[in-house]
C-alpha positions in Angstrom: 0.0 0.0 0.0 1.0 3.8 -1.1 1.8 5.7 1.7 0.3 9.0 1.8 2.6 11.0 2.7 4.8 9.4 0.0 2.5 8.4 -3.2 5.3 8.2 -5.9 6.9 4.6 -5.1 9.3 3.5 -8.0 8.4 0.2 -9.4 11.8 -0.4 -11.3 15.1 0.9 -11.2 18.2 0.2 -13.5 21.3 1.8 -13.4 22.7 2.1 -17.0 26.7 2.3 -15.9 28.2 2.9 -19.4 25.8 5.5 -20.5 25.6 6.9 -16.9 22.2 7.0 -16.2 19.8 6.3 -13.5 17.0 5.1 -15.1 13.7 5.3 -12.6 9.7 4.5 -12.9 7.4 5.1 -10.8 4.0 3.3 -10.0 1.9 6.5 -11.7 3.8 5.8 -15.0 6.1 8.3 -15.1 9.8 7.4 -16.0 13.2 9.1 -15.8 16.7 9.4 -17.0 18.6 10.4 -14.4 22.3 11.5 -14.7 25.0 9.8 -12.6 26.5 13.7 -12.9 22.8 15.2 -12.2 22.4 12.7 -9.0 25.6 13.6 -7.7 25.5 17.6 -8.0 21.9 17.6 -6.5 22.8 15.5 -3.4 21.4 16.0 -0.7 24.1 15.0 1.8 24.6 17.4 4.3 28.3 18.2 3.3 27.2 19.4 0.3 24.0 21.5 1.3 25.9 23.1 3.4 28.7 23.9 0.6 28.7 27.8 -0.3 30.1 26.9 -3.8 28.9 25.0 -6.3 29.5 21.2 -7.2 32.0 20.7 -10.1 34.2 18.5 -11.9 31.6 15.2 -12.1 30.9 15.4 -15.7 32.3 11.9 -16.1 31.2 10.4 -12.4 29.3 6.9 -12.2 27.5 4.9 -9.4 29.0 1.9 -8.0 26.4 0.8 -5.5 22.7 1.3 -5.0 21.7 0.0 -1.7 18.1 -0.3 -0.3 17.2 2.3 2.7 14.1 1.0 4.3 11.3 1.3 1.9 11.1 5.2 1.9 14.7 5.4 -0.5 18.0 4.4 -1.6 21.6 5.4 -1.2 23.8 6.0 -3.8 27.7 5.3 -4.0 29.5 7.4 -6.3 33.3 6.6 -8.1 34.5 9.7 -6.8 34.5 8.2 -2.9 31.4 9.9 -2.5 29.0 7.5 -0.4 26.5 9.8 2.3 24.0 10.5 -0.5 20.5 9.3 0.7 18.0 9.3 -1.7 14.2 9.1 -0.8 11.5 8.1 -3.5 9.5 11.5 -3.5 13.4 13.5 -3.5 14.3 11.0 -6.8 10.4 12.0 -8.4 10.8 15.5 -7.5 14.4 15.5 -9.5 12.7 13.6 -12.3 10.1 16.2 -12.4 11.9 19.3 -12.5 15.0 17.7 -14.8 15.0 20.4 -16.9 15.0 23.6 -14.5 17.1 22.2 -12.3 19.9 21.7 -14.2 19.8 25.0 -16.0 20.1 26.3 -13.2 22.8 24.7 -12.4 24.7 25.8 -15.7 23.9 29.2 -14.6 24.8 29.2 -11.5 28.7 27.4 -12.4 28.7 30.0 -15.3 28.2 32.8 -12.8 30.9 31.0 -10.6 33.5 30.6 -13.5 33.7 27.1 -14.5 33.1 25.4 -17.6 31.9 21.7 -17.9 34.6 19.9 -19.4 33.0 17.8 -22.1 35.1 15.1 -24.0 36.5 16.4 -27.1 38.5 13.9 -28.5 37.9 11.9 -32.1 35.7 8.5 -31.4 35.6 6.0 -33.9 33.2 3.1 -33.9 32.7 0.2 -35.7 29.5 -0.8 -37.1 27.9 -4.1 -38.1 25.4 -4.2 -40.5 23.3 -7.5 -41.1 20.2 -9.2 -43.5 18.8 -7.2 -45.6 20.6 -4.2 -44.1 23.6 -4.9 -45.4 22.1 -6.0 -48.7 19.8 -2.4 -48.8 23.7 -0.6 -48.0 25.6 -2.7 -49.9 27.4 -2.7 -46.7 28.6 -5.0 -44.2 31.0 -3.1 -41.9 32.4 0.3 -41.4 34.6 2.4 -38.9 32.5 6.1 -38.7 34.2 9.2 -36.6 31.4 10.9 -34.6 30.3 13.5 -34.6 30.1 15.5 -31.4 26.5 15.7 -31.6 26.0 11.8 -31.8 26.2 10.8 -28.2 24.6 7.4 -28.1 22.9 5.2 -29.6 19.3 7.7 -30.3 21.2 9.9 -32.1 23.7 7.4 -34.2 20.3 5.9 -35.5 19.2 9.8 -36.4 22.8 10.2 -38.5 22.0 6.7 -40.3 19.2 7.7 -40.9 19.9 11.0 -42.8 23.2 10.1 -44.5 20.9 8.6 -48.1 17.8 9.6 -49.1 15.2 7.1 -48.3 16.8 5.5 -45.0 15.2 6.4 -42.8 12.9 3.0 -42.4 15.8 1.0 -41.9 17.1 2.5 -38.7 13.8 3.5 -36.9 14.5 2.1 -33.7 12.0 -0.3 -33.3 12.9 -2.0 -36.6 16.6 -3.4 -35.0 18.2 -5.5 -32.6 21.2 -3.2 -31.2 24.1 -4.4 -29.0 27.4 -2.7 -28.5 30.1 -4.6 -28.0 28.3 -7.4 -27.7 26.0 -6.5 -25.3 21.8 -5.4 -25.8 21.6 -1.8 -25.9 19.0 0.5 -25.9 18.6 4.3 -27.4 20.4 6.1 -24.4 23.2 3.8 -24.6 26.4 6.0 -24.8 29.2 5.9 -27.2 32.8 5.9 -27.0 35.9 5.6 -28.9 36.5 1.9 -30.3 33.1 0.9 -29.6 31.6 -1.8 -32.0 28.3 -1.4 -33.0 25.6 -4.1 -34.1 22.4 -3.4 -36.4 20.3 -6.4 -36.4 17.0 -6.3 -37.9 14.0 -7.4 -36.2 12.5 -9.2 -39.2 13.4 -10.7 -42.3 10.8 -9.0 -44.5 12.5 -6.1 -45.9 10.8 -2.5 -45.5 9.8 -0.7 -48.5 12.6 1.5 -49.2 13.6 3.2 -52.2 17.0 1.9 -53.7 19.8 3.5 -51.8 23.1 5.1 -53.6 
């Protein structure tokens, strides 16, 4: 039973450790992304409440633990030593809810304070696998593709695919393929890095109606 002081219980929660998300949904429905960086700037520990500066340098921090408090939360243990964060349900929907203010906000306010987010910059290069009637429509099996900086994972490889030949755009919708990379079943938020090899298997053997591709 739904407590009422505390109506948003989560129903499922999966950390996503390579893409560095949270991922969180609740018993009304409602699901979010949460990132590890996000989580970690907006703790509530008291150490960091109590900071007069803001929380920097965790663009790249990850959780290593999630461990059950009681049935009102969970604490989260970060890679950068930081283990005090307790996390309640309604604290986790409330983040959820207000995503999008809250962290720009947060730009603002490190802007104002001086720093800047240190993003990686370097080339990636991944390998992709095409497969069935993939490969026949691209006349393609494999190829190594530099990123862009705007393709971040897998959502937004699929949207480059997608634009690079007139007419693709059936071919990498999503729900059409089996994805892993390296080796492993990914899903759209599924971040890319350098070396990564990625796998596009489609879901069924009946081609879609495509025009021919050059």
């Amino acid at each position: 039973m739904t407590h009422p002081n505390n109506p948003h219980i989560p129903n499922a929660i999966e950390l996503h450790q390579k893409s560095r998300i949270l991922s969180i949904k609740f018993n009304d429905g409602n699901r979010f992304d949460l990132p590890c960086e996000y989580l970690r700037v907006f703790s509530k520990a008291a150490e960091v409440r109590t900071m007069t500066e803001p929380v920097v340098g965790k663009e790249t921090v990850n959780i290593t633990a999630i461990e059950p408090q009681g049935q009102y939360g969970i604490r989260i243990i970060f890679d950068d030593g930081h283990d005090t964060s307790i996390y309640s349900w309604d604290t986790l929907y409330q983040l959820g809810t207000n995503y999008q203010q809250n962290w720009q906000a947060y730009l603002k306010k490190i802007q104002d304070y001086g720093y800047t987010r240190q993003l990686p910059t370097a080339t990636r290069r991944i390998k992709i696998l095409y497969f069935a009637h993939l490969a026949q429509k691209l006349r393609l099996e494999t190829e190594t593709l530099e990123l862009p900086p705007t393709v971040t994972d897998i959502s937004t490889l699929l949207h480059l695919l997608s634009l690079r030949k007139p007419g693709a755009a059936p071919l990498f919708a999503s729900n059409q393929l089996r994805i892993t990379v390296n080796r492993q079943f990914a899903e759209g938020l599924t971040r890319l890095d350098d070396g990564d090899e990625v796998a596009l298997v489609p879901n069924s053997p009946i081609l879609p109606p495509t025009p021919d591709l050059i």
